[in-house]
C-alpha positions in Angstrom: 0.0 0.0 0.0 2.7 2.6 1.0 4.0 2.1 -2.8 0.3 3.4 -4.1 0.7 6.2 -1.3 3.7 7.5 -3.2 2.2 6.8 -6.9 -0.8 8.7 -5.0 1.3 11.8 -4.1 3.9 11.8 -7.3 0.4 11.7 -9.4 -0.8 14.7 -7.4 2.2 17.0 -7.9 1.7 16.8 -11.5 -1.5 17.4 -11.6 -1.0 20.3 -8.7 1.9 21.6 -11.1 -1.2 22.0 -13.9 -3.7 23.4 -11.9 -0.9 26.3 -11.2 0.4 26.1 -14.7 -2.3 25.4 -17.6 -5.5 27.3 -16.9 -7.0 25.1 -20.0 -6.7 21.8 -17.9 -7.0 22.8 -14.6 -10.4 22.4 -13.6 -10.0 18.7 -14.7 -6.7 18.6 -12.8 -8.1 19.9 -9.7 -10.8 17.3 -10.0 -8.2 14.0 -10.3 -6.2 15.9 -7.7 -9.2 15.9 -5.3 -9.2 12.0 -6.1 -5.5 11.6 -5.7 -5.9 12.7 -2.3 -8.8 9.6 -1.4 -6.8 7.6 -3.4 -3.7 8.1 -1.4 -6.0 8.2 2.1 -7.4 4.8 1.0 -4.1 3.2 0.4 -2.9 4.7 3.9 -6.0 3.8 6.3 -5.9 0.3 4.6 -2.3 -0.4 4.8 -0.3 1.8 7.0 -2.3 3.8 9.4 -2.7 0.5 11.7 0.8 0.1 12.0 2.0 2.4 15.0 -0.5 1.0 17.2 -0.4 -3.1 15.8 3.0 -3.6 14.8 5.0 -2.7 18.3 2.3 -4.6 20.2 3.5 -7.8 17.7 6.9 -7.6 17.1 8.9 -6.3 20.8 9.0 -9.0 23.6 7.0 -8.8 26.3 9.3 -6.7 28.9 9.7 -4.0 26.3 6.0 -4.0 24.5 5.0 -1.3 26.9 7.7 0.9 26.4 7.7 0.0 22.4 4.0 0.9 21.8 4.5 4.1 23.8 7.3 5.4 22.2 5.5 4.7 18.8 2.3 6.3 19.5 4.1 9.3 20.7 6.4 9.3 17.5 3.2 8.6 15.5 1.1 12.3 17.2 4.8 14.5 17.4 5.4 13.7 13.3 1.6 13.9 12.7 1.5 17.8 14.3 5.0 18.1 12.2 3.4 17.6 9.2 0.4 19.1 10.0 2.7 22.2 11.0 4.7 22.4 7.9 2.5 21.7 5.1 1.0 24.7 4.5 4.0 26.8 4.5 5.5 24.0 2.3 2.6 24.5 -0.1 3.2 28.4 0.1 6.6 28.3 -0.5 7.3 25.6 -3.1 3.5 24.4 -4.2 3.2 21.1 -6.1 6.9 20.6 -5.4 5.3 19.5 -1.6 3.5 16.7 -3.1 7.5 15.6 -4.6 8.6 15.5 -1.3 6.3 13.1 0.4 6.2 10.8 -3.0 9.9 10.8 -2.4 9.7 9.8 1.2 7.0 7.2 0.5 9.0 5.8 -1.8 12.0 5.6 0.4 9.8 3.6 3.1 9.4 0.5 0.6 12.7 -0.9 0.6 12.8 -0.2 4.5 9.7 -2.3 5.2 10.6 -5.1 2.9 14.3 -5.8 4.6 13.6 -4.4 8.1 9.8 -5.0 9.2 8.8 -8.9 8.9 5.2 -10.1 7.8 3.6 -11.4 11.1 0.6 -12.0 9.4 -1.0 -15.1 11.0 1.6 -15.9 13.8 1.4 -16.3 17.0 3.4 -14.4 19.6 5.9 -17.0 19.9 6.5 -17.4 16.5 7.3 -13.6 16.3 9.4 -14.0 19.0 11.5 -16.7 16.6 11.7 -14.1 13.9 13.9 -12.0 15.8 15.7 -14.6 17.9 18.9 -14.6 15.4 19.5 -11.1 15.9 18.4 -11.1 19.6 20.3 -13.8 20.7 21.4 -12.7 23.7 18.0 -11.5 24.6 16.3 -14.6 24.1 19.3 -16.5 26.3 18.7 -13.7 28.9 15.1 -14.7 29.1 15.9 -18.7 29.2 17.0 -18.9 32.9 13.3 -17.1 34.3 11.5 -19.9 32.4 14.5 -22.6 33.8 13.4 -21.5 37.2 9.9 -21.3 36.4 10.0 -24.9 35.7 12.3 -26.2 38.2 10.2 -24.0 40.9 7.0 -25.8 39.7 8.7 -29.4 39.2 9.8 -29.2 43.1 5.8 -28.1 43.8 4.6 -31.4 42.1 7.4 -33.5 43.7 5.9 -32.4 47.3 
């Protein structure tokens, strides 16, 4: 979805660039512009909007999901008011070049989600948990002795 947010916004800054430029055209241009923007809302309720609230939830183990979610919804309301913020100024000073800019950073989130955020899509916790357990190792081994003493704790209870 996040690669038909940027198609959404690229396709909006030209036909931004016509309303501003070609007074023939720009009634039409306003018009596919208006539907660029639903276009590019769709794409971003269906497929990315979810994310700061799901995706920490799913993918940070249990002693740091807390934190994790926290930090992301705050990260999620502070660049939200950024944007807000510097939007219209953006739109004053450099016009359909705006629309450039977010295409742009769209598109740079693509290859960032493919290598760096895994499809948990129909896993359970634990399996999530595997995902990472390569490159957090040490965190996974940090976790083992709690369950070893879990275990042993309740093994001695059922020996009594």
């Amino acid at each position: 979805m996040i690669s038909l947010m940027a198609a959404a916004m690229a396709v909006q800054a030209a036909l931004i660039y016509q309303v501003e430029n070609d007074g023939t055209i720009a009634h039409g241009a306003g018009i596919g512009a208006a539907a660029m923007l639903f276009v590019f809302q769709g794409a971003f309720t269906i497929g990315f909007q979810a994310t700061v609230w799901v995706y920490p939830s799913e993918v940070l183990p249990l002693r740091l999901r807390q934190r994790g979610s926290s930090i992301s919804t705050a990260a999620n309301w502070i660049f939200n008011y950024m944007i807000v913020q510097i939007t219209p100024i953006s739109i004053d000073n450099i016009g359909w070049r705006t629309y450039i800019i977010f295409a742009v950073l769209n598109t740079l989130w693509v290859p960032l989600i493919y290598l760096f955020f895994p499809e948990t899509k129909g896993l359970e916790l634990e399996d999530v948990d595997r995902l990472f357990a390569v490159e957090h190792a040490r965190d996974i081994l940090d976790d083992k002795p709690s369950v070893v003493t879990m275990v042993e704790k309740c093994d001695s209870k059922l020996k009594e």
